[in-house]
N, C-alpha and C positions, 0 to 999 in steps of 0.2 A: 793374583790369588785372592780367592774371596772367605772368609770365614765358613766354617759347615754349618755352624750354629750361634749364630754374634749375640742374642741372649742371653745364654747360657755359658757358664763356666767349661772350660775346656779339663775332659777327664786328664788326670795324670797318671791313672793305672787302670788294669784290667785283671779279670780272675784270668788265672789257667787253670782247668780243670782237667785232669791225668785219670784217668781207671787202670792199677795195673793190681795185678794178682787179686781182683774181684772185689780189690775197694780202691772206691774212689777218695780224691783229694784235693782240695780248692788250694790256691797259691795265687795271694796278690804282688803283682808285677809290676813296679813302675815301666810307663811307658818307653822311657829313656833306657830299659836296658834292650829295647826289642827294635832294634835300627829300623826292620822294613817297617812296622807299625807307628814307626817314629816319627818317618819320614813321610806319612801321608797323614798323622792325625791332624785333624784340626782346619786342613785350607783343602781346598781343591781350585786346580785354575782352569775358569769358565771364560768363554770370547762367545759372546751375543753378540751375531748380524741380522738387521731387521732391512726386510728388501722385498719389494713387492713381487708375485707372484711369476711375473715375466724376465726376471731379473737370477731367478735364485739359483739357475744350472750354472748361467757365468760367475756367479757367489763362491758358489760349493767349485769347480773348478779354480777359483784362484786361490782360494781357502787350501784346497789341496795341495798346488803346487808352491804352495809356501808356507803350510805347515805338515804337507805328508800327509797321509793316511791316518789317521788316529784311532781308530776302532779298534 
């Protein structure tokens, strides 16, 4: 996993914004209460293969059959 932004401080919350019965309403959330938001902030995991042009079908086939389909 690589950082999303390694300069920069990592947020710890976010607003949630609600409109119900025709007003609206800001709510600061720490990140830690929102699991799926939790669970992705901050890193994403990247895998760079560098392969010359004639090489890259056999790349992305072995890529595949050993990490699946990822799309």
């Amino acid at each position: 996993s690589i950082p999303l932004a390694p300069s920069k401080n990592e947020s710890k919350s976010i607003v949630l914004i609600s409109n119900e019965d025709g007003k609206s309403s800001a709510k600061d959330m720490p990140i830690s209460q929102i699991p799926v938001v939790s669970a992705i902030s901050g890193f994403m995991n990247i895998l760079r293969i560098y392969t010359h042009q004639k090489y890259r079908k056999k790349v992305e086939i072995a890529a595949k059959s050993i990490l699946g389909d990822l799309k």
